[in-house]
C-alpha positions as CSV (number, residue, x, y, z in Angstrom):
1,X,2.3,22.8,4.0
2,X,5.8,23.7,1.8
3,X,7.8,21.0,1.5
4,X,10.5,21.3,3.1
5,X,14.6,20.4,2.3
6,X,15.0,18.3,5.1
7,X,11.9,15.8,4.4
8,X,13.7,13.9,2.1
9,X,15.7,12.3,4.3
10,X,12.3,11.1,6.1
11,X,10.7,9.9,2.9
12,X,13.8,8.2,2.1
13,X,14.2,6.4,5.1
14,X,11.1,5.4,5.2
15,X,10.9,4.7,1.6
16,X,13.9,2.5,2.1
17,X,12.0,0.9,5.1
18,X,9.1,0.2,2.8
19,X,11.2,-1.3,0.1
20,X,13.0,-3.9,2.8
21,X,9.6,-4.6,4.5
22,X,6.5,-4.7,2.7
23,X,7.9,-7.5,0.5
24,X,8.0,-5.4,-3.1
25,X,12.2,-6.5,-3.3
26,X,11.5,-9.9,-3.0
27,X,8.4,-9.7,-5.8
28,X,10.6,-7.8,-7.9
29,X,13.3,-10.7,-7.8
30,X,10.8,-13.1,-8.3
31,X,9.7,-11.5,-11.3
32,X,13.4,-11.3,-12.6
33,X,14.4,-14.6,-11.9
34,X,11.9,-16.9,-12.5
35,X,8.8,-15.4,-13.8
36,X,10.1,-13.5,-17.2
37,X,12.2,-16.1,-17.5
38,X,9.8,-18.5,-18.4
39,X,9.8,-16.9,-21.8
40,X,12.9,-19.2,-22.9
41,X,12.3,-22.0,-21.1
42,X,12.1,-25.1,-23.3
43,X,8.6,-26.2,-22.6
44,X,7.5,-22.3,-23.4
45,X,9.7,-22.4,-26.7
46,X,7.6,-26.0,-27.7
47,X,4.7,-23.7,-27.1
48,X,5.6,-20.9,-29.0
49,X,7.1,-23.0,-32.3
50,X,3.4,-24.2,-32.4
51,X,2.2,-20.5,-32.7
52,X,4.8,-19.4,-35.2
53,X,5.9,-17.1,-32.8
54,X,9.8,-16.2,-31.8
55,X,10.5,-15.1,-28.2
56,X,13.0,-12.6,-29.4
57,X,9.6,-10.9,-31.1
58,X,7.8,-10.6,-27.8
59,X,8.2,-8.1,-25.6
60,X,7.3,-8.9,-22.2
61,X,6.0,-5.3,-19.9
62,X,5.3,-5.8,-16.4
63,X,2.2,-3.4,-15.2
64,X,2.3,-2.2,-11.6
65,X,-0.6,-0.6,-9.6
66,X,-0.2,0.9,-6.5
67,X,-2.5,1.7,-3.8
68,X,-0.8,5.0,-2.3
69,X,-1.1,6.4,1.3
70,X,-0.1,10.0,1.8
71,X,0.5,12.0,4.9
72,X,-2.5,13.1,6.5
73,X,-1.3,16.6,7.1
74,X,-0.1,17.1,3.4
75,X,-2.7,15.2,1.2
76,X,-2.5,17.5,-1.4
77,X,0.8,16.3,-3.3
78,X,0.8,15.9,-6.5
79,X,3.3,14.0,-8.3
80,X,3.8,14.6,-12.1
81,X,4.6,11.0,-12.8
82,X,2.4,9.7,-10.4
83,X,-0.7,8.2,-11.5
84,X,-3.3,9.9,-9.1
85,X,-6.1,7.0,-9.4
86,X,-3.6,4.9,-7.3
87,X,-4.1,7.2,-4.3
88,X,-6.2,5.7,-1.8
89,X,-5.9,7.3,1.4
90,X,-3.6,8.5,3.9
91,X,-1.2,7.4,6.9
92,X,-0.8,8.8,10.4
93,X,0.9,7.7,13.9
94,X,-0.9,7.0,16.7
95,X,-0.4,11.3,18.4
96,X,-2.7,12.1,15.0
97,X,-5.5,9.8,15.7
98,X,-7.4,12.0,17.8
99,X,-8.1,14.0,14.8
100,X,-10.9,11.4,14.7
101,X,-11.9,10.5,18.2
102,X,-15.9,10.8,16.8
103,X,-15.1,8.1,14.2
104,X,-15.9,4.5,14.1
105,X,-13.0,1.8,12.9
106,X,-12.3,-1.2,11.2
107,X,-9.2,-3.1,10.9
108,X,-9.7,-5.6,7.5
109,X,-7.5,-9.1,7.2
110,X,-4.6,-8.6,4.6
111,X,-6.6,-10.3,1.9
112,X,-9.4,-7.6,2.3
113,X,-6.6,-4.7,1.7
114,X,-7.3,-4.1,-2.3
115,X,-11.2,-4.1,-1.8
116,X,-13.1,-0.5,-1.3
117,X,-14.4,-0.7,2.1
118,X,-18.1,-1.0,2.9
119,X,-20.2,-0.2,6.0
120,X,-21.2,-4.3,6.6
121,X,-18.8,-5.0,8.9
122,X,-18.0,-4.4,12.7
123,X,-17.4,-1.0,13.5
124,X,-14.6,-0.4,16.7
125,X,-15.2,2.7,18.5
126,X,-12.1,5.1,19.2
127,X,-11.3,3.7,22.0
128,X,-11.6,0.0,21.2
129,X,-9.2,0.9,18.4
130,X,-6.8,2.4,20.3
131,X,-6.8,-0.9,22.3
132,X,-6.9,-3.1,19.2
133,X,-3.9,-1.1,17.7
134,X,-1.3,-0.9,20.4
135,X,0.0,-4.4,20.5
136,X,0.7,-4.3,16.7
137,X,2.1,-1.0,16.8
138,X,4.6,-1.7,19.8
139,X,5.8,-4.6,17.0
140,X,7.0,-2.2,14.9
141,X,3.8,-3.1,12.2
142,X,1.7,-0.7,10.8
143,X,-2.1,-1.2,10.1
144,X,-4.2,-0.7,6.7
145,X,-7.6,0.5,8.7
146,X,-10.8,1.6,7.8
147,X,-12.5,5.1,8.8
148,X,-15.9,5.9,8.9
149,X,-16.9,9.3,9.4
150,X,-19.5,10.5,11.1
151,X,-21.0,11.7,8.1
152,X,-21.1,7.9,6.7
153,X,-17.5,8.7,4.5
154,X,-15.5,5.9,4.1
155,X,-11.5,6.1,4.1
156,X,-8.5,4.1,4.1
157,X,-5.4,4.9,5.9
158,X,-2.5,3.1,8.0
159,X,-2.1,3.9,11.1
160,X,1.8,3.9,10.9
161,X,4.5,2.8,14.2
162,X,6.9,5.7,12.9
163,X,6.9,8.9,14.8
C-alpha cells in the first residue's frame, strides 16, 4: 500500500486523539513540573553537597519506550527515526476483524498490557469476542487484545472504535 497525501490528516487526528487520551500530556507535565524538578529541591541539594556533586553538573535525560501498533493493512512502515523493537503489533476496527474469524482471543487487564502474551489464559472464541468488545467500543474505547492464531502465533493488537 503507497501512502497516500491525504493520510496525514487521519494520522494526525488520531495522533492528536492519542495525545489528549491515552494520558502521555499529562505524564509529560508531570515529568516537567514536579519530577525533574526535584533536582533543586533543597532536600535533593542536602543530598547532593554530601556527594560533592553540583546539580548544574548533572544532566538529567528522560528515556521513553513505546510499544507501537500499526495498521493492519500497512504493517510494513518503516520509520527512519523509529526504533523498530518498539513495534508490537497492530490495530484494526471492528469491519477488519473477520480477517480472523478462525482465531481465539483474549482481552488482558491494563496492568497486563507491557507483558508478551502467553497461551495460559482463557481463550474467547470470535464470537464471544465480538460480544465482549461491543460495549467498550460503542464508549468510544479501544482495546489492547490478544490473538492467537490457529497455528499457535501469538499477537497483540487493539481493536480500535475509529472507522
Amino acid at each position: 500500500m503507497r501512502y497516500k497525501a491525504n493520510n496525514h490528516k487521519r494520522l494526525y487526528k488520531i495522533l492528536n486523539h492519542l495525545l489528549h487520551n491515552s494520558g502521555l500530556l499529562e505524564k509529560l507535565t508531570k515529568l516537567k513540573e514536579k519530577q525533574l524538578p526535584l533536582l533543586y529541591s533543597y532536600e535533593c541539594l542536602e543530598f547532593l553537597k554530601t556527594l560533592n556533586l553540583k546539580p548544574d553538573k548533572i544532566e538529567q535525560q528522560v528515556y521513553f519506550k513505546a510499544q507501537l501498533f500499526f495498521p493492519y493493512v500497512n504493517r510494513n512502515i518503516h520509520l527512519k527515526q523509529l526504533n523498530n523493537n518498539c513495534i508490537v503489533g497492530f490495530y484494526i476496527n471492528s469491519k477488519e476483524l473477520h480477517r480472523f474469524k478462525g482465531c481465539k482471543f483474549y482481552i488482558p487487564t491494563k496492568k497486563d498490557w507491557l507483558i508478551t502474551p502467553y497461551t495460559n489464559v482463557n481463550w474467547l472464541s470470535y464470537r464471544d469476542f465480538v460480544v465482549s468488545s461491543t460495549a467498550s467500543l460503542k464508549r468510544q474505547f479501544s482495546l489492547l487484545c490478544w490473538l492467537k492464531k490457529e497455528n499457535g502465533e501469538m499477537e497483540k493488537f487493539f481493536l480500535v472504535w475509529w472507522a
